[in-house]
N, C-alpha and C positions, 0 to 999 in steps of 0.2 A: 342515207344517200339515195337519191331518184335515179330513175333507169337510165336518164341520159348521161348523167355523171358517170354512170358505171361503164357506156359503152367509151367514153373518154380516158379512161383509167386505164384502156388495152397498151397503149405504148409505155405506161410509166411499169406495171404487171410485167410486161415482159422485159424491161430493162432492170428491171426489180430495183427500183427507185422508191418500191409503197412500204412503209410498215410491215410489219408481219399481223396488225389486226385489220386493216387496209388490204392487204394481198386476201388475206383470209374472207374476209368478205367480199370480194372481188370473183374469189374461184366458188364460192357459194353462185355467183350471178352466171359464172362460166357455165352451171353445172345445165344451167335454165337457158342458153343465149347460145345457139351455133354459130352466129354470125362473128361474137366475141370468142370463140374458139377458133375458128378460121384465122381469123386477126391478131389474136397471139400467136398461132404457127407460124404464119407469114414473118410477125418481126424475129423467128428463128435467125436466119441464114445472120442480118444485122447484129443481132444479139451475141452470136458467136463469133465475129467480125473483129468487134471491139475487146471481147475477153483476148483472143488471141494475139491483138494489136497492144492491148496492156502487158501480156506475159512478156511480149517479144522487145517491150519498148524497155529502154534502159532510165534508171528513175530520175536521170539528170534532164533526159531528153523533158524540152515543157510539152503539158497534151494538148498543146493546139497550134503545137510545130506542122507546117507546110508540107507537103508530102511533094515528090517528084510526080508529072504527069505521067511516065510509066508506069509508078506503084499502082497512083490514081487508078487507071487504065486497068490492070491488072484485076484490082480490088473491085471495081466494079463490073467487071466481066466474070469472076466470082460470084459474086453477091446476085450476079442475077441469072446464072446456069442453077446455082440454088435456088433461088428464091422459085425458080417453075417447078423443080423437082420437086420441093414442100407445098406448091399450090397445088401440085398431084397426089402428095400423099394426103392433104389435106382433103381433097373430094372424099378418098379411100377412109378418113377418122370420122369426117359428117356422118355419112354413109354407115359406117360400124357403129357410131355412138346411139345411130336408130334402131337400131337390130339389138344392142345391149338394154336399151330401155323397155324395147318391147318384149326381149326374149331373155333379160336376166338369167336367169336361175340356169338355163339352158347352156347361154353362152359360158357361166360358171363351170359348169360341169364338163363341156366338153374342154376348158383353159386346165383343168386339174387333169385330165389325163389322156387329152386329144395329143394326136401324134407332132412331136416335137417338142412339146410342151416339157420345161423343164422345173423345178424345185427348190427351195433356199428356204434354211428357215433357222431363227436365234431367238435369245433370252439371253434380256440385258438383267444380271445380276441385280442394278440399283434400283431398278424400277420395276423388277420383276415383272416386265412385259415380254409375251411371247408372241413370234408374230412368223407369220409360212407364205409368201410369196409365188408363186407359178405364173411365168410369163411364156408368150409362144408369139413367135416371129412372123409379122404380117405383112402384109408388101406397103401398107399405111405407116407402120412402126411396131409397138407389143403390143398384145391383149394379156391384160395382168387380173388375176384372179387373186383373194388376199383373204386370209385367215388373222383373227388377232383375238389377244387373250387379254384382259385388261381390268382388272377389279378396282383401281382406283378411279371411278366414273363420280359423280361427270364430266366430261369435257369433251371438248372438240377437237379433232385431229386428221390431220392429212396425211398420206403417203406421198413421201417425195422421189423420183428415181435421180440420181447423182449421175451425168455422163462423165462419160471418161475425160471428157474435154474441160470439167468441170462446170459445164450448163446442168441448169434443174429445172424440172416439171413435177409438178403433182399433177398424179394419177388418180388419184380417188380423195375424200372426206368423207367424215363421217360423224358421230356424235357417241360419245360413250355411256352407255346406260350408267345410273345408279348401282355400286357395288355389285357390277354382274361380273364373275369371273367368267360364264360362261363363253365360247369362241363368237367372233361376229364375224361372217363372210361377205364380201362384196365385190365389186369385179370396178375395172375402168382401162386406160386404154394412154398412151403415150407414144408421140411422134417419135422420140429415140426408137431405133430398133435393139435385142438384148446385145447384142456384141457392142453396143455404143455404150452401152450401162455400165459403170461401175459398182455399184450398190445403190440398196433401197433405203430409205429412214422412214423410221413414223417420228412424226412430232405433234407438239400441241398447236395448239393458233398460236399461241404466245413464242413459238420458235425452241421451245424445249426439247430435246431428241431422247426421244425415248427406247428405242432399241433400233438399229443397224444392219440389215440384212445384206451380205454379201450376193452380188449379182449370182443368179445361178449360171 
């Protein structure tokens, strides 16, 4: 896929319309593109818009039944008090995502035991994956620091965080060595803040969920 493809792929990504080997190579492109970071957060407030206009909508109702000009009104007076509060927190993750590239290891260590900084950590029985989560509350959203154990390498894998609203972002990817049980640490960063989280998952590209981390 060429880079211009990839910056087009931002609204389907965040409406999660792609594949799961589509999405996965999309947040590989994220990992490299601030400007397609910026542009998935933005289609946040939208995104959550629609999940909660589906919960709410009864299944008889058809989805492209008319809305009243007040709802209208409403919903759009919504959607765009959000939409500036995530174009602020959005400077706040640009901003942070430079300071984690340049200062790694750093910002790692001060996430595992800087003040507020909180802990969660399982082992999924079937997959014998073990995986330690530390997120700390940022005025952008979390800085997530992540431990994982994994000897069945190799493959590729994301950390997902689950809100409570039922929206998802991944936090980080990575690539799992060849039969290394050894722990792999990395760190990454999500617009959710931790009280919006309900738990963490790891999974593979392929959408497989390999163990389950209740939110700390």
């Amino acid at each position: 896929m060429r880079s211009l493809e990839r910056h087009r792929d931002v609204a389907a990504y965040a409406l999660g319309v792609l594949d799961e080997a589509e999405a996965f190579r999309f947040e590989d492109h994220l990992m490299e593109c601030a400007r397609c970071t910026a542009h998935v957060t933005e289609f946040g407030p939208a995104t959550r818009q629609l999940m909660l206009y589906r919960r709410a909508t009864p299944r008889w109702v058809h989805p492209l039944a008319g809305t009243g000009p007040r709802l209208l009104d409403r919903l759009l007076a919504e959607v765009a008090a959000r939409h500036r509060a995530r174009r602020r927190r959005t400077l706040y993750a640009v901003a942070a995502s430079v300071v984690l590239a340049v200062a790694g290891p750093v910002i790692a260590a001060t996430a595992g035991g800087g003040t507020g900084a909180v802990q969660a950590s399982a082992t999924d029985e079937r997959s014998g994956v073990w995986a330690r989560v530390t997120s700390a509350d940022e005025p952008w959203g979390s800085q997530v620091a992540l431990e994982v154990k994994d000897a069945a390498g190799p493959r590729a894998c994301r950390l997902v965080a689950v809100g409570r609203d039922g929206s998802e972002e991944t936090v980080t990817s990575w690539t799992v060595a060849p039969r290394d049980a050894r722990p792999t640490s990395m760190q990454g960063g999500a617009a959710l803040h931790p009280d919006e989280i309900a738990r963490y998952e790891v999974r593979t590209a392929t959408g497989e969920r390999l163990v389950t981390i209740p939110a700390p």
